[in-house]
Every structure is written in C-alpha cells, then in structure tokens.
N, C-alpha and C positions, 0 to 999 in steps of 0.2 A: 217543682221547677227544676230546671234543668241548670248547672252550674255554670257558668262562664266557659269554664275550659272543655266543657263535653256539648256546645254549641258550636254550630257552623256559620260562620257571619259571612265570608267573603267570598265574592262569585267566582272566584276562582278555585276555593274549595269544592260549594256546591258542581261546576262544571268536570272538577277533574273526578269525582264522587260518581256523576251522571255517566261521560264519557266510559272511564274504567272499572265501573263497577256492574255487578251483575243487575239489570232489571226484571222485575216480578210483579206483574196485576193480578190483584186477588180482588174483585168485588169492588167496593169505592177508595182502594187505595194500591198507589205502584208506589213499590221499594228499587230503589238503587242501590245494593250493598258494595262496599269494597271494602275485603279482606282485607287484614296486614301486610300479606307478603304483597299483594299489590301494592297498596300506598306506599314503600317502602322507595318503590321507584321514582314516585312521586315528589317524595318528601327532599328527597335531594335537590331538586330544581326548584322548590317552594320559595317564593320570597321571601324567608324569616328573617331577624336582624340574626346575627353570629350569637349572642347569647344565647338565644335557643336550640341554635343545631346539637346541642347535647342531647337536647329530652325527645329525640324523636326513638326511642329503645323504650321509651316509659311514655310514649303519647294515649293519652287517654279514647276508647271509645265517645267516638263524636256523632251527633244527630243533625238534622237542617230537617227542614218542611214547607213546603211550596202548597201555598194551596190561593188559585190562581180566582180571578172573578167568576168566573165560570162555577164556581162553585155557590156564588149568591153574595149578599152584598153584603160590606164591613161587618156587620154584626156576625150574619152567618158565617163567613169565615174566619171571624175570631174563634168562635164558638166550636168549630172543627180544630181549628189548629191547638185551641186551649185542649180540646179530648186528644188529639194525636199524641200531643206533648205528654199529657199526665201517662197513656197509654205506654210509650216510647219510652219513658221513665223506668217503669215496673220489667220494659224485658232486655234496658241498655246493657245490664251486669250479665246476662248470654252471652253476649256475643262476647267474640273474640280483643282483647287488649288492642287497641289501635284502628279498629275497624271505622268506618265509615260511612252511615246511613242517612239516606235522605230518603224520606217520605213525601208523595203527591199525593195531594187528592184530586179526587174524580167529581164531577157534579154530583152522581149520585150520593157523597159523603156528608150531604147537606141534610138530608131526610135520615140519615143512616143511626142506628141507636146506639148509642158506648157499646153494650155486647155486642152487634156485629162488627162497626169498628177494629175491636179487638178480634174478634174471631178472623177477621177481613188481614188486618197484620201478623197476626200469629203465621195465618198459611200462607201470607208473601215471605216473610224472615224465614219461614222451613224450607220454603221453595230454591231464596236466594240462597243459602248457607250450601243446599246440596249441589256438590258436583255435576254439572253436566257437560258432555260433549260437546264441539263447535256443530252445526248443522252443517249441511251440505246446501251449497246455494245451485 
C-alpha cells in the first residue's frame, strides 16, 4: 500500500500531473509523468496551508490512478487499480524525488495479467522518463 504522502487525492493534483506532465500509452495502461523541475512551478501556486510550503525541496514521489468504468464494473476495477497500485509500489523508489505519476487504464486492463500489466508500465515509465523533442504540428 501506498503511504498517505506518496498518494494523489485532489483533482487538482491529478489535473496539474495530466496537463504538465509527459503522456505515454503502452498496451492497457497511459502514464502522465511530471518530473521535479516541472512540478517545481507548480508547487508555488498549489493551495497548501503556509506550514507546508517548506517541504516542497523534500516532497516525496506521488502516484494517483484513474481507472474509469470503461474498464468494467466496481469489482473489476477495483481488482486493476489493486495490481496498478501494488505494481506502482515496486518501481515508485525510480523515479526521480518529487515526481509525479498518474496512471490510466485502458478497457483492455481488465483481461490484462499482473505480468503484462507490469511489462505494459515498465515501457510507459521508460518512454516518459526519456527526453523527447516538441513535434512539429
């Protein structure tokens, strides 16, 4: 299970996570990452109360997961979001201090087995992590 503070609760997180973070579909699951130095910009505008505007130098890597009806009904997406999470657990200590990630699922994540799952986030997290150029529209 994931601790309190390495949890994403408020939609304002998850949105500013979605909006400024890099997106990556791999199979039955898209990652939103947002590095530290992004959030960093972020964090200044965040609604904390004043006690906390200290720990945003030591904010911990945080996770959220959206996994929508579309995916099947209460059971079945408990049953995703329970593997995303344990998944999510094993590769939170990666990434970068301060980062960012929210995970979706896809309908397909409902048939999908723990090993591809995992296999499915491993190569979105590789995806998001590298550098890439803006496209040319």
């Amino acid at each position: 299970m994931l601790t309190a503070a390495q949890r994403l609760r408020r939609s304002s997180d998850f949105a500013a996570a979605v909006r400024g973070g890099r997106r990556v579909g791999r199979g039955a699951v898209v990652v939103h990452l947002t590095l530290p130095a992004q959030t960093g910009v972020t964090a200044t505008t965040s609604p904390e109360p004043a006690r906390n505007s200290g720990a945003e130098t030591s904010a911990p890597t945080r996770a959220g997961f959206v996994v929508s009806k579309a995916v099947g009904n209460a059971v079945v997406r408990n049953k995703v979001r329970r593997r995303l999470r344990h998944l999510v657990r094993e590769r939170l200590a990666e990434l970068p201090v301060g980062s960012t990630l929210v995970v979706r699922a896809l309908p397909p994540a409902a048939e999908a087995s723990y090993a591809r799952l995992g296999a499915d986030l491993d190569a979105a997290i590789a995806a998001a992590r590298t550098a890439r150029g803006r496209r040319s529209r």
